[in-house]
NUTOR-559491 format. One line per field, with one value per residue (C-alpha): x, y, z. Coordinates in steps of 0.2 Angstrom, whole numbers. Layout:
<atoms>
east: (X ...) .
north: (Y ...) .
up: (Z ...) .
</atoms>
This chain:
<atoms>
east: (-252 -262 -250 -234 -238 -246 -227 -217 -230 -225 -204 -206 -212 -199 -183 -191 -189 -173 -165 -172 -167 -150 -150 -154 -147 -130 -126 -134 -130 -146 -146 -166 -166 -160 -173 -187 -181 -181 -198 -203 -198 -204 -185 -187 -169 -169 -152 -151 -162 -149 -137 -151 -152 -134 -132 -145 -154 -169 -165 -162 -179 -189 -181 -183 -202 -204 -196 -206 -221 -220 -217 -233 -240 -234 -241 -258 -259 -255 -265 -280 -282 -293 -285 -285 -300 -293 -305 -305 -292 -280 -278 -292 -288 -290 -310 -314 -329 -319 -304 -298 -297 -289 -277 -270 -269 -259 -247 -247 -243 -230 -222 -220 -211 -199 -197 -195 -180 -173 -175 -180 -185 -201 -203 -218 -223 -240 -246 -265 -281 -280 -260 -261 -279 -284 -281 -300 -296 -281 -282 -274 -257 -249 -252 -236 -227 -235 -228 -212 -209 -216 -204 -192 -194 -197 -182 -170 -184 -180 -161 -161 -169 -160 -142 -130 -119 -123 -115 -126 -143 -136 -133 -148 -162 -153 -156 -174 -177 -173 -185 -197 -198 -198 -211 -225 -234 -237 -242 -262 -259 -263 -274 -279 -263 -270 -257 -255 -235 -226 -206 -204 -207 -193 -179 -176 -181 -165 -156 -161 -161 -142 -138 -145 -138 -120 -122 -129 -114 -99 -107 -107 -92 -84 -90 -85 -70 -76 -74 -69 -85 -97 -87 -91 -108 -107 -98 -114 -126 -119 -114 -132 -141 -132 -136 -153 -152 -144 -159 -171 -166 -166 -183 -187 -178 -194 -213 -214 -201 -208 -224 -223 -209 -224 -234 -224 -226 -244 -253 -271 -267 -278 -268 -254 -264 -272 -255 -247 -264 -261 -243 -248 -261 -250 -237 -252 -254 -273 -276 -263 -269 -289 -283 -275 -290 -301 -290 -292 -311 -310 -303 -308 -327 -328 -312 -318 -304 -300 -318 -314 -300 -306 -322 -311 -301 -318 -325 -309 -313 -331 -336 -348 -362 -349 -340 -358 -361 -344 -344 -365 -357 -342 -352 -366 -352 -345 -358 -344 -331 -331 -321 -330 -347 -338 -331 -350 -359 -345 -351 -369 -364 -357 -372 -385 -392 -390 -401 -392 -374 -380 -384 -371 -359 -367 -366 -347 -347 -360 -343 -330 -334 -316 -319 -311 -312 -329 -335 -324 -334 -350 -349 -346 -363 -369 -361 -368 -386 -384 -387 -371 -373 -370 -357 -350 -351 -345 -329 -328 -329 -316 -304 -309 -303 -291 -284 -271 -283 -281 -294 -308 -299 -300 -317 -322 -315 -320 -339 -340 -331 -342 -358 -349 -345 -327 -326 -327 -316 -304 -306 -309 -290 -280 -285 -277 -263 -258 -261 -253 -242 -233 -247 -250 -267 -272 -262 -268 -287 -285 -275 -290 -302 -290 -290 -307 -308 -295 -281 -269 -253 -256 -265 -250 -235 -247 -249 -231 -227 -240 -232 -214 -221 -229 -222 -232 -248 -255 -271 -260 -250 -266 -275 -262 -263 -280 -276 -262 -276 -288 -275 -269 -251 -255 -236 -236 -251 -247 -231 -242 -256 -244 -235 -253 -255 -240 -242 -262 -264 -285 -289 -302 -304 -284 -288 -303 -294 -279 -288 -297 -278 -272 -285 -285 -267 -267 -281 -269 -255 -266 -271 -252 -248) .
north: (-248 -243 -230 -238 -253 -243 -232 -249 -255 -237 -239 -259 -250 -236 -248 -260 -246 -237 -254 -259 -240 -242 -260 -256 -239 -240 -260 -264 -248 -245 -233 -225 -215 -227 -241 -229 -225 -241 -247 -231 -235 -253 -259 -278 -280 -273 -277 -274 -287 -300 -290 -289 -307 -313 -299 -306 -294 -298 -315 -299 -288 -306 -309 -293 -291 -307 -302 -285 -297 -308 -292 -284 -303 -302 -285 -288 -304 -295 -277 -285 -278 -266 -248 -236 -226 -208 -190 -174 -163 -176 -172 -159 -161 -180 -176 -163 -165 -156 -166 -150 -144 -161 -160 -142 -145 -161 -153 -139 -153 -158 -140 -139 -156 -151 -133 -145 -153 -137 -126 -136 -121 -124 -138 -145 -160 -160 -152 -157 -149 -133 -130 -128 -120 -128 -121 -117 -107 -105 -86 -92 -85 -101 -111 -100 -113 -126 -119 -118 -138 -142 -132 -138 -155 -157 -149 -161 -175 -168 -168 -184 -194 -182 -178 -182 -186 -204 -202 -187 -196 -211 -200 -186 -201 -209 -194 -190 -210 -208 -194 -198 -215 -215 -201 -210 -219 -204 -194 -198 -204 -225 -222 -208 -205 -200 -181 -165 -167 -180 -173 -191 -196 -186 -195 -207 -194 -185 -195 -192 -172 -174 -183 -170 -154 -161 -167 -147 -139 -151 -146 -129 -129 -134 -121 -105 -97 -94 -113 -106 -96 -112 -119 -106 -106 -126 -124 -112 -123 -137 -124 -117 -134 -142 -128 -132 -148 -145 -133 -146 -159 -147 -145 -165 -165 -159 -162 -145 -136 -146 -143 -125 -122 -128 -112 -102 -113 -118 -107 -113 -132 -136 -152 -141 -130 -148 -154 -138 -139 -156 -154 -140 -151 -165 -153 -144 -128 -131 -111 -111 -127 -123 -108 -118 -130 -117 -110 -128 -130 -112 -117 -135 -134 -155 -160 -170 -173 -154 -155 -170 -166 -146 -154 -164 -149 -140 -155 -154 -136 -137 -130 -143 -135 -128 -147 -154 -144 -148 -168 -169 -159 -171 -186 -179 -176 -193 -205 -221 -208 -220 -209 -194 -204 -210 -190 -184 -198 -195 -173 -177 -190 -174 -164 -177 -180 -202 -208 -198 -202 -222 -220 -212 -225 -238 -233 -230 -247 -251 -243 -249 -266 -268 -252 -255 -235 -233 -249 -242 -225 -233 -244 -226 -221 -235 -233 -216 -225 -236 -252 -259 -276 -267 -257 -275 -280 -268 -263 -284 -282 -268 -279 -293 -282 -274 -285 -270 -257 -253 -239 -253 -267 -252 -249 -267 -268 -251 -255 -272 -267 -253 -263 -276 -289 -291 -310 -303 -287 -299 -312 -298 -288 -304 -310 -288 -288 -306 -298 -280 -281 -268 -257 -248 -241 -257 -265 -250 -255 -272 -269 -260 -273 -287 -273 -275 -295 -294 -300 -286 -294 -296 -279 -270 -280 -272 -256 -253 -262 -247 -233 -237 -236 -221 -212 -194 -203 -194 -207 -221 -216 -213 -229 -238 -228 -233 -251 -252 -241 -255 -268 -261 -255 -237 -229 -234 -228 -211 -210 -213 -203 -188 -193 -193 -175 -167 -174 -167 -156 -153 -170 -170 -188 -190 -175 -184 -201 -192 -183 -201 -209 -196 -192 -214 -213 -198 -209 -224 -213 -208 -226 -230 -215) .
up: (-301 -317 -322 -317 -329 -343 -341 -343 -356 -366 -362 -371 -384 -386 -380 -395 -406 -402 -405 -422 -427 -421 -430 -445 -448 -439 -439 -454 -463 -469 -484 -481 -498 -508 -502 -506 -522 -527 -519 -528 -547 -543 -544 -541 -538 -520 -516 -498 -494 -498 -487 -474 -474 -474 -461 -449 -449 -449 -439 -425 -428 -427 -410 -405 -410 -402 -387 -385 -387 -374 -363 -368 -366 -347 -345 -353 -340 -325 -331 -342 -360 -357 -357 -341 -337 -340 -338 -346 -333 -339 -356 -361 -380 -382 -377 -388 -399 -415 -424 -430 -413 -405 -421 -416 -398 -400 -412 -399 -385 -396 -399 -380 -378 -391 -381 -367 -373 -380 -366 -350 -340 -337 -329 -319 -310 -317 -332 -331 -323 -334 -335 -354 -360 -374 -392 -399 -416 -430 -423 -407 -407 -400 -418 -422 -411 -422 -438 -432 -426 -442 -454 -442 -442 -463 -464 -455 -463 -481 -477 -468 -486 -497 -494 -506 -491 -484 -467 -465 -470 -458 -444 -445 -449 -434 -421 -430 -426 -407 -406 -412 -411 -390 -393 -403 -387 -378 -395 -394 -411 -407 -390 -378 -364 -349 -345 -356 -355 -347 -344 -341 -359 -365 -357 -372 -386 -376 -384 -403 -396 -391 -407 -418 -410 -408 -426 -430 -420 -430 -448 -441 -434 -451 -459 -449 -443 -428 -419 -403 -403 -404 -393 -379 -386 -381 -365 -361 -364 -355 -339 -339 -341 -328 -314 -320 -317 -300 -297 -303 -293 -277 -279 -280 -261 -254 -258 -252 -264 -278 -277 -274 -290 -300 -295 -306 -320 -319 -309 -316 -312 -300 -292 -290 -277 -268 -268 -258 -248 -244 -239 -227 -219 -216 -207 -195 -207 -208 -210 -227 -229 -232 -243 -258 -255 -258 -274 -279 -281 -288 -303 -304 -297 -299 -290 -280 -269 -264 -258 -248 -240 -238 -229 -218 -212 -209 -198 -186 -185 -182 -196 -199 -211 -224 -221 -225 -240 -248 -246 -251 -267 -268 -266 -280 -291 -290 -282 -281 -268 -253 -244 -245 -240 -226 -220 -225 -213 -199 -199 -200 -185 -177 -181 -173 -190 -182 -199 -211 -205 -204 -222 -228 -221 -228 -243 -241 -239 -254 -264 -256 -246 -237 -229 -211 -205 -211 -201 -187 -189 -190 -174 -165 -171 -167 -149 -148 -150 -138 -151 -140 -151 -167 -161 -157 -174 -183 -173 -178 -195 -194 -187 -197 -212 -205 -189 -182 -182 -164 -161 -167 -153 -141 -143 -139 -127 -118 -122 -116 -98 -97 -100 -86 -98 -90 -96 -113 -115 -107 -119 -133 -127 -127 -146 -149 -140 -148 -166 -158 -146 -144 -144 -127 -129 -128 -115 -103 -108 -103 -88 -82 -85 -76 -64 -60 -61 -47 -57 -48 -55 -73 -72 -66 -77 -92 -83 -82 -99 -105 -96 -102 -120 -115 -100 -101 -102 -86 -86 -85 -70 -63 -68 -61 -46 -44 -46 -31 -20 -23 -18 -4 -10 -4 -6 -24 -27 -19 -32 -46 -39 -38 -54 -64 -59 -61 -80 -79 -64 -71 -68 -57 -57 -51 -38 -30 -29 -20 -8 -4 -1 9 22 22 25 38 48 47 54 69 73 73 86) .
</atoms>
């Protein structure tokens, strides 16, 4: 939310001034040189400003500044006014001790924009956590990138305040305006921006881009011969850039493709290794998963959420101490990660460390107070202990945060028919499946507890209701079974029985149970004869 308002906050900012350029040097005709000349030689005449008068000119920029400011009003209401909270893996140079070397690396920033724009080949999602090492000394060869923006840009400055041709100053100060102009609120000049280089920040500085390299090809194009020359040379541009923009927007089809065509361009950015780790996890590739993890803490040792999730991928493996290890560095490295307190006390919970894992969650949920999972998580330790009345509460309080979590409903109503509290999980079942209703975990626990209070009929609509959600659920077949042995329907529960364990044929319980009916129903056939 931070970042998608401070990015709206930044696009006022540049539409405001994109509009006041296009105002007052192509509708108001706004001669730049001769206005400085004449502030220059302290020429009290300053004819323009009766033209910018009667023009309405400035009638326009005090609606438009007004306008821009009741935007950022809105936005300061809605976000507060104080600025985002950024680190130093998101934009290394702004948290440099040495100016000089902050000075160098911005310019340098800069250089790389303007490559951006004139050759948009390396493209990345993310350009922070160590993409761009940062510039330390004048002896670094990349300041050559520095010197060449800079001649570049006070050359098209210098001919856009000096030519003797008007339409030329007009149309260069206009294309150096859009440029710029969109450029300055992510330039670190006013206030810290929280990346290295955004590619979304160039999309209005485009503009000015297009503006001065069509402008460059005409004036070149007027004075050569060879016109049908630059106009293969601009028929080639355009044809490469568009397959490049058809390559490009391939790779935003997939997280996948996206993530890895940032290898190539970043291979020391951190997040671009957790990204493709995280990717992997989410489609079952733990094994690839746990290696970019690993590459990921190799080059950032303090990111904190590679650890985290690495940790988390170790625990379902069982690899519990190294799991251990990795979240109680996590959490040392940023005490406030809720999450990774919680993933730390549910290990320790799996390593029989009972005071440890207790005290860890609750200081998840010192961190984060609207923490349903962790409450969930803690009422399994506390199950585990047998403190059945806290268990109780907590699974509440997960519900009460969070009323569709479904394991935390389930749990209640397991323990309390477990502990023969039928009334309860009865009671307990009903209030989840009014707030879930379509959820047939739960339907089959409380059809077992109806079950045992004798209420065979409600138990078995809910039963069934279950099993058409959920047909290759072996236990519910065989639940269900068990319910019609009880109440006397023995060739439904002979179906069921059999269905049960052609879904799980190791269920020793299912086996047991079947055995019981048939040798029941093979005496019952012997009375009959």
């Amino acid at each position: 939310m931070c970042d998608l308002l401070c990015c709206k906050e930044d696009h006022i900012k540049e539409t405001q001034g994109l509009n006041a350029v296009f105002d007052i040097l192509v509708i108001g005709k706004f001669n730049v040189l001769e206005i400085v000349q004449k502030v220059l030689h302290k020429d009290k005449s300053l004819e323009n400003l009766g033209m910018l008068r009667n023009g309405g000119l400035l009638f326009r920029m005090t609606l438009l500044t007004s306008g821009g400011a009741g935007m950022l009003y809105v936005r300061w209401r809605i976000m507060g006014t104080g600025p985002p909270a950024f680190t130093e893996v998101d934009n290394p140079a702004s948290f440099a001790d040495s100016m000089l070397v902050r000075a160098i690396n911005y310019n340098y920033y800069y250089s790389l924009n303007a490559w951006l724009l004139l050759c948009p080949w390396w493209l990345c999602f993310d350009w922070s956590m160590g993409c761009i090492p940062l510039i330390k000394s004048v002896s670094d060869w990349r300041v050559i990138a520095l010197a060449a923006l800079w001649f570049c840009l006070i050359g098209l400055i210098c001919q856009a305040l000096c030519s003797e041709d008007g339409h030329k100053r007009r149309i260069l100060t206009l294309g150096l305006g859009f440029l710029v102009i969109p450029f300055l609120p992510a330039s670190n000049l006013f206030f810290r921006v929280g990346f290295v280089v955004a590619e979304r920040v160039l999309y209005l500085p485009s503009v000015g881009y297009c503006v001065l390299l069509t402008f460059g090809f005409g004036a070149l194009s007027k004075h050569t011969k060879k016109k049908k020359l630059i106009a293969a040379v601009v028929l080639g541009i355009l044809f490469i850039n568009t397959l490049r923009c058809v390559k490009r927007s391939g790779e935003w089809r997939s997280e996948e493709q996206l993530f890895r065509s940032a290898l190539s361009v970043c291979p020391l950015n951190a997040k671009v290794h957790y990204n493709i780790g995280k990717n992997l996890a989410d489609k079952g590739n733990q094994t690839a998963a746990i290696r970019y993890y690993r590459e990921a803490v190799r080059l950032n040792p303090k990111y904190v959420h590679a650890m985290n999730n690495l940790g988390n991928i170790l625990k379902e493996r069982n690899e519990l101490q190294e799991a251990e290890e990795l979240l109680s560095l996590a959490v040392q490295i940023q005490p406030d990660f809720a999450a990774a307190w919680m993933n730390l006390g549910i290990v320790q919970n799996s390593l029989k460390r009972f005071e440890a894992a207790e005290q860890s969650y609750w200081t998840a949920i010192k961190h984060r107070r609207k923490y349903p999972d962790c409450y969930y998580n803690l009422g399994r330790l506390y199950a585990d202990l047998n403190r059945h009345v806290d268990a109780l509460n907590a699974w509440r309080n997960a519900t009460v945060l969070k009323p569709e979590h479904s394991l935390a409903w389930n749990n209640m109503i397991i323990l309390l028919d477990n502990t023969g509290n039928l009334a309860q999980a009865e009671a307990v079942g009903r209030e989840a499946l009014e707030l879930i209703p379509n959820d047939h975990s739960l339907m089959f626990s409380l059809a077992n507890v109806l079950g045992k209070s004798q209420k065979y009929k409600e138990s078995e609509a809910l039963f069934l209701k279950a099993i058409k959600a959920n047909p290759n659920a072996a236990s519910y077949h065989g639940n269900l079974a068990v319910l019609y042995h009880r109440w006397g329907h023995l060739d439904l529960a002979k179906k069921h029985y059999e269905i049960s364990l052609q879904l799980d044929p190791m269920a020793s319980g299912t086996k047991e149970n079947y055995g019981l009916l048939r040798r029941k129903l093979e005496l019952m056939q012997k009375k009959d004869v």
